[in-house]
C-alpha positions in Angstrom: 32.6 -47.8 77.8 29.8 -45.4 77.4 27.9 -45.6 74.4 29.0 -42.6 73.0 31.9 -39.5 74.1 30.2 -36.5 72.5 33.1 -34.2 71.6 31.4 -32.2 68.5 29.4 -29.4 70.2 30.5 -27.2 67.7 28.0 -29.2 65.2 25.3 -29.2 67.1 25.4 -29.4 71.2 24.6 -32.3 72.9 22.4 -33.2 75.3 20.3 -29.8 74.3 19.6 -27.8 77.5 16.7 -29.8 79.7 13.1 -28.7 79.3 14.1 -28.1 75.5 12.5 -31.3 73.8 9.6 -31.0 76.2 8.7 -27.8 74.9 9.0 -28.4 71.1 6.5 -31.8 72.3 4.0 -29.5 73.9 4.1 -26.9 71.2 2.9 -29.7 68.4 0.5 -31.2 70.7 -0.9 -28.6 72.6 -0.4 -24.9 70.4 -3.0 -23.9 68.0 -2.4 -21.7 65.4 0.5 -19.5 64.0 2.3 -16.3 65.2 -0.2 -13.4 62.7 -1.9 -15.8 60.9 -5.4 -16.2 63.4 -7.8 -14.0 64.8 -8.2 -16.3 68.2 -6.6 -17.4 71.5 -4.6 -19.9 70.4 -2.7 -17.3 67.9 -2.5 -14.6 70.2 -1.0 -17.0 73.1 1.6 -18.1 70.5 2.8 -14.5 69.1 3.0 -13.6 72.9 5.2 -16.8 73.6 7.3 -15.4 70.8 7.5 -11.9 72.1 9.0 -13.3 75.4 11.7 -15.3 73.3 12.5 -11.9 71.7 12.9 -9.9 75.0 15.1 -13.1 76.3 17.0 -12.8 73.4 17.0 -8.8 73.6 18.2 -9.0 77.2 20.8 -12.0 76.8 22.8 -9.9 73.7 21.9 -6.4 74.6 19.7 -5.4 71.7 18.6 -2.2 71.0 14.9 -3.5 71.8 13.1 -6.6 71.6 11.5 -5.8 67.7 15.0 -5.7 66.5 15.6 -9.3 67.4 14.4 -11.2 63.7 13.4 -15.1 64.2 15.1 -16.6 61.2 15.7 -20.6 60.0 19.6 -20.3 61.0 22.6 -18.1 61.3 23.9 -19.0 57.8 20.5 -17.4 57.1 21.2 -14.6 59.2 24.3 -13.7 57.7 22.8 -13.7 54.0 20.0 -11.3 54.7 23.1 -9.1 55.9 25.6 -9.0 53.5 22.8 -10.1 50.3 21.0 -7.3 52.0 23.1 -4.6 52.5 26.0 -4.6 49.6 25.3 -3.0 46.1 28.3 -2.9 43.3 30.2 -0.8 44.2 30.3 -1.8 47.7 33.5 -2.4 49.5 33.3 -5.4 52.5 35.9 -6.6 54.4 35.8 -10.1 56.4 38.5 -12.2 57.9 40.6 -14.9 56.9 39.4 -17.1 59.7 35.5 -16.9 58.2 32.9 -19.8 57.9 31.4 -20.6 54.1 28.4 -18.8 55.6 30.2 -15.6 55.3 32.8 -16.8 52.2 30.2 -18.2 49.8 27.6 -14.9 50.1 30.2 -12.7 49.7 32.2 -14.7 46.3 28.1 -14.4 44.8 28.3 -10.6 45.8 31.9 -10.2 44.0 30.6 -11.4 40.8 28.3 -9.1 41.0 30.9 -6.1 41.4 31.4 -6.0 45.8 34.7 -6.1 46.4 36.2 -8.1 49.2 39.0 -7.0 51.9 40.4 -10.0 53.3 42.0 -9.2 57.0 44.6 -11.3 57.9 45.2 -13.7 60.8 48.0 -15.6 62.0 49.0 -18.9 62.2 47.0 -19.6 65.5 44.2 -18.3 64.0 43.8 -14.9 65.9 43.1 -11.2 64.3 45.9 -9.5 63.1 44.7 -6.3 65.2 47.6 -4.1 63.4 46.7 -4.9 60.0 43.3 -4.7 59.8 43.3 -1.4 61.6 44.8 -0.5 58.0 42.3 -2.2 56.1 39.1 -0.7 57.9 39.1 2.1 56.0 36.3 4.5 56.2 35.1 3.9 52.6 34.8 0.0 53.5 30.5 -0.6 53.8 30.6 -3.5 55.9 33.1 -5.7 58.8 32.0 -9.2 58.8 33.8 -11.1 61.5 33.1 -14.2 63.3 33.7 -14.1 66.9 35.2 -17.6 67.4 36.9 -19.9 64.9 34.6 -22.8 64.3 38.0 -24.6 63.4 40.3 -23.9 66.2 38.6 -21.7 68.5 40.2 -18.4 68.4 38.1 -15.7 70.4 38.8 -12.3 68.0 39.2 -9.5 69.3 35.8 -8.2 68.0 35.5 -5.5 70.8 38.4 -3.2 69.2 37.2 -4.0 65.7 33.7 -2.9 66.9 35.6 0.4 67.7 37.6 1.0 64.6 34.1 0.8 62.7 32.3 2.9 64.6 34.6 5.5 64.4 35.3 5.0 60.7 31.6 4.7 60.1 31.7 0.9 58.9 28.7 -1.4 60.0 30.0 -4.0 62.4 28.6 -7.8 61.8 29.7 -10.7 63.9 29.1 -14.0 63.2 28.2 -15.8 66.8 27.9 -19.2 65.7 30.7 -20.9 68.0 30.1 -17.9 71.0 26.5 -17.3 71.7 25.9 -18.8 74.7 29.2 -19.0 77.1 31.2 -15.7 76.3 29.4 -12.5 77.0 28.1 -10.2 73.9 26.7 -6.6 74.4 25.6 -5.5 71.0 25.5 -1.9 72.4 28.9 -2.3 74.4 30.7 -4.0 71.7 29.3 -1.6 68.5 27.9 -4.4 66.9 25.0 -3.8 64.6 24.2 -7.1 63.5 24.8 -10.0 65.4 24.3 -13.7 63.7 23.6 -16.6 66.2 21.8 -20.0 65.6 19.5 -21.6 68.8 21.3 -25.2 68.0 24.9 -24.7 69.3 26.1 -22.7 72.7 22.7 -22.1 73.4 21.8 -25.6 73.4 18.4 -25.3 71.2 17.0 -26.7 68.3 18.3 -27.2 65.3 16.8 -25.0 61.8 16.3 -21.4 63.8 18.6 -18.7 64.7 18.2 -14.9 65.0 19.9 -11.7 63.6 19.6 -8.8 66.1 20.1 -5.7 64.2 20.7 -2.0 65.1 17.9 0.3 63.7 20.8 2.1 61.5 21.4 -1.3 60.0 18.1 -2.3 59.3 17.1 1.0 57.3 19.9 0.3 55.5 19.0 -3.5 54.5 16.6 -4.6 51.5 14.6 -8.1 52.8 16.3 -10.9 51.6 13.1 -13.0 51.4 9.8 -11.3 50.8 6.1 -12.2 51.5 3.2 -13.2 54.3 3.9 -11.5 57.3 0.1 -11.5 58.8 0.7 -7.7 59.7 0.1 -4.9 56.6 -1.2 -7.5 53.8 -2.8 -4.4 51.9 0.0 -3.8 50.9 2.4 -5.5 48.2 5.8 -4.2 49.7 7.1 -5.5 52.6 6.4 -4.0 55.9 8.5 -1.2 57.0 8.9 -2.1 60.5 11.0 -4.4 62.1 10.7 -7.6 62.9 8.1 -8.4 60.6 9.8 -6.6 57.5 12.7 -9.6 57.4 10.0 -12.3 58.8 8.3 -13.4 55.4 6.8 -16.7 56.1 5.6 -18.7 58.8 7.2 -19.1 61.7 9.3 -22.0 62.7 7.1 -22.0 65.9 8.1 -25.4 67.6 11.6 -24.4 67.3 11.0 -20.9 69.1 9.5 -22.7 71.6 12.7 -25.2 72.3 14.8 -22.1 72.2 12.7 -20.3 75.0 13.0 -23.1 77.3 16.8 -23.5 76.6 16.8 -19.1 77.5 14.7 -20.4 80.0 17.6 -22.8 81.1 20.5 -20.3 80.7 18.7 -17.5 82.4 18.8 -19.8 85.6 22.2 -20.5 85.4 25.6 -18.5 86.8 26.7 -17.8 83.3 30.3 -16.2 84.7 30.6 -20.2 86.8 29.5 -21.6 83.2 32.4 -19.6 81.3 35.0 -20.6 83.9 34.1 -23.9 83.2 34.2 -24.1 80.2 38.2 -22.7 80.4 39.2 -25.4 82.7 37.8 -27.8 80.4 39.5 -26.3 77.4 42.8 -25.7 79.1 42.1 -29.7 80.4 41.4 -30.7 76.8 45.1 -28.6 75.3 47.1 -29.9 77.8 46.3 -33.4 77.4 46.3 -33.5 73.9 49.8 -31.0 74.1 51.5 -33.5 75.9 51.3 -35.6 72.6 53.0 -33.2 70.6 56.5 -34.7 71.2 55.3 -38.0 69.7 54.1 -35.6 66.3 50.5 -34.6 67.1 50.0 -31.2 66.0 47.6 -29.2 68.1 46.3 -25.7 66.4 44.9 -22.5 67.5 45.7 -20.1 70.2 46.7 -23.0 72.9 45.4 -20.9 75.3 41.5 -21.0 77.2 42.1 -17.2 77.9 41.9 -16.2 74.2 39.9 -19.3 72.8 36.7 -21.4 73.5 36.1 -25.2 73.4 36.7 -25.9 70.3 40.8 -27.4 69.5 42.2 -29.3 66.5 44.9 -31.5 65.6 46.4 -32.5 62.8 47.4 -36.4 63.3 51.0 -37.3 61.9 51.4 -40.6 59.7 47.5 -41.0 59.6 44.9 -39.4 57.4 42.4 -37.5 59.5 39.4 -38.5 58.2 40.3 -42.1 59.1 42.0 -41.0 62.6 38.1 -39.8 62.9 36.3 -43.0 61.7 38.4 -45.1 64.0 38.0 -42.7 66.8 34.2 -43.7 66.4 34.5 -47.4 65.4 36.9 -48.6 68.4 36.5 -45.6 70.8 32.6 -44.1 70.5 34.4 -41.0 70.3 32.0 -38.6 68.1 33.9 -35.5 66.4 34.4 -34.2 63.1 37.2 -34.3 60.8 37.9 -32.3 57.6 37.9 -28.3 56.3 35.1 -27.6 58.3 33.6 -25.3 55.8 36.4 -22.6 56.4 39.2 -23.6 53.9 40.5 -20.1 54.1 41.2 -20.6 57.8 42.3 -24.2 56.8 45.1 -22.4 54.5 45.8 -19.8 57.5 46.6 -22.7 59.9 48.6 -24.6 57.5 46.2 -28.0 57.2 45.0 -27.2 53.9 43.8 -29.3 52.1 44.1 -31.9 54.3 41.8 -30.7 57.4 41.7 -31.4 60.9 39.9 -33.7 63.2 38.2 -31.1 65.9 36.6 -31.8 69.3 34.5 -29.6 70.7 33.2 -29.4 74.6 30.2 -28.5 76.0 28.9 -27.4 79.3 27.9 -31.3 80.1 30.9 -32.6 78.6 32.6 -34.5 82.1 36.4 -33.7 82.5 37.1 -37.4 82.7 36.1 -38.1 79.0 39.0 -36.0 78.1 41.2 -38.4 79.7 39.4 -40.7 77.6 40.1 -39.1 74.8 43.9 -38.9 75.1 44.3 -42.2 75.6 42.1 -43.6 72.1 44.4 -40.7 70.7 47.8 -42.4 72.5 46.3 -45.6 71.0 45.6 -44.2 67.3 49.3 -43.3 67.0 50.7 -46.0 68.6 52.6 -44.1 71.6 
């Protein structure tokens, strides 16, 4: 037995991408000085270190240019200065059923304060009703915030037709790339996003307390900073700057993080991303059919059920067991890490039917070997006694 079967990527990915730790090590021991805030080498060789991580990250998600990619200390983050941001009372927003807390929590503050909420429905695997919210998005609505992937069951949405409906009702398009950034392929300009969430510390196998918003120069006129203060560019004056990246930057940098996420860019940029992708299907269509062939014996398996429209993230609800102690076993007897609960989407938890009781989820990575799936079947067989 292995000391541990890592099956909650959707967490936090493990092992992080190689060369990443290295580089966060080298950064503390060896980089002097902060990104604005020194007039010498060791400043400027840091803020152009940075500059490269914004063109990677410009290239990767086909932003509109590399200043439009803000450094931020997550995606939750990301998706605040958006919609905290952007919407006024008044303000109409619409987000799906299917969203994380990130998205849920911001916008319940911004109701109270007089934005009202379109919810778009899903159904009960967890994918866009396409046909409905066509009839919601309309052309008064502000904002679409919608998350590209389920972080409960895995459901890809179809974000490329909503991106469409809103740009041709004049809506700005968010998506929330938490579960996706990484292996499923995002265009910003292709897709008519204008602001796309993503954290370093999940798909993209970085760090973990930085992410990035890459906004479209329409959306970021639009937005009021969030956070304001120190930016070490324009410190006459007492209002933010009014140029991007530095206008949502307030504070110092979180610079040995944007160093591990450079070398994990670094890592992904040498790989065959399309080989990477079809991977990760055959590991996710491994990981359903194993754990389908236990649905017989009462093991409920959510989602889409199918690697074409969902990535590698599946849960089940166990029958006869609580899932919280399904999970704790899984770990005692079995080393089997994953994560049991409502995942911080209880809305999407209520779409699927396992609310309030949750779900224990696994979640794959690109190192994740297809023989700890088979692993994983059997501690499940054993857990219900089949």
């Amino acid at each position: 037995m292995k000391d541990i079967y890592y099956f909650d990527n959707a967490s936090t990915s493990f092992p992080k991408a190689p060369g990443v730790a290295e580089a966060m090590a080298r950064c503390l021991a060896e980089v002097v000085g902060s990104v604005g805030r020194g007039s010498h080498t060791g400043a400027y060789a840091a803020a152009s270190r940075t500059l490269e991580i914004r063109e990677a990250l410009c290239r990767f998600f086909g932003a509109p240019a590399a200043r439009n990619v803000v450094l931020t200390p997550g995606c939750t983050y990301a998706l605040n200065l958006v919609l905290k941001g952007l919407l006024r009372p008044g303000d109409r927003a619409a987000a799906s059923v299917m969203e994380h807390n990130a998205v849920l929590r911001p916008l319940r503050q911004l109701e109270r304060r007089g934005v009202e909420t379109v919810r778009l429905p899903c159904g009960p695997d967890g994918l866009l009703d396409l046909e409905q919210a066509e009839a919601l998005l309309t052309p008064g609505l502000r904002l679409c915030v919608l998350t590209h992937v389920s972080n409960v069951c895995g459901a890809l949405q179809p974000i490329e037709a909503v991106g469409r409906l809103c740009r041709e009702r004049g809506i700005f398009f968010c998506v929330d790339a938490a579960q996706s950034a990484g292996p499923v392929p995002l265009n910003m300009g292709a897709l008519g996003i204008d602001a796309l969430a993503l954290p370093a510390h999940k798909s993209l196998l970085g760090p973990q307390g930085l992410g990035a918003l890459l906004l479209t120069d329409a959306l970021a006129g639009a937005l009021e900073p969030l956070v304001a203060g120190g930016t070490g560019s324009q410190s006459d004056l007492l209002d933010m700057p009014p140029f991007l990246p530095d206008r949502f930057e307030a504070g110092t940098l979180n610079l040995p993080g944007i160093y591990g996420l450079g070398a994990a860019l670094d890592w992904w940029a040498a790989q065959d991303a399309a080989a990477l992708r079809r991977r990760e299907q055959k590991l996710t269509g491994h990981l359903l059919a194993r754990l389908r062939e236990l649905e017989p014996d009462g093991l409920r398996v959510l989602g889409p059920l199918d690697p074409e429209r969902q990535i590698g993230v599946v849960a089940v609800d166990f029958p006869g067991l609580d899932n919280a102690e399904a999970a704790f076993r899984l770990d005692r007897d079995f080393h089997i890490q994953t994560r049991c609960g409502l995942h911080c989407a209880p809305l999407a938890h209520q779409t699927l039917g396992t609310f309030p009781q949750g779900a224990v989820r696994f979640s794959v990575g690109p190192f994740t070997p297809f023989e700890d799936i088979d692993y994983l079947q059997a501690a499940v067989c054993e857990l219900m006694g089949v």
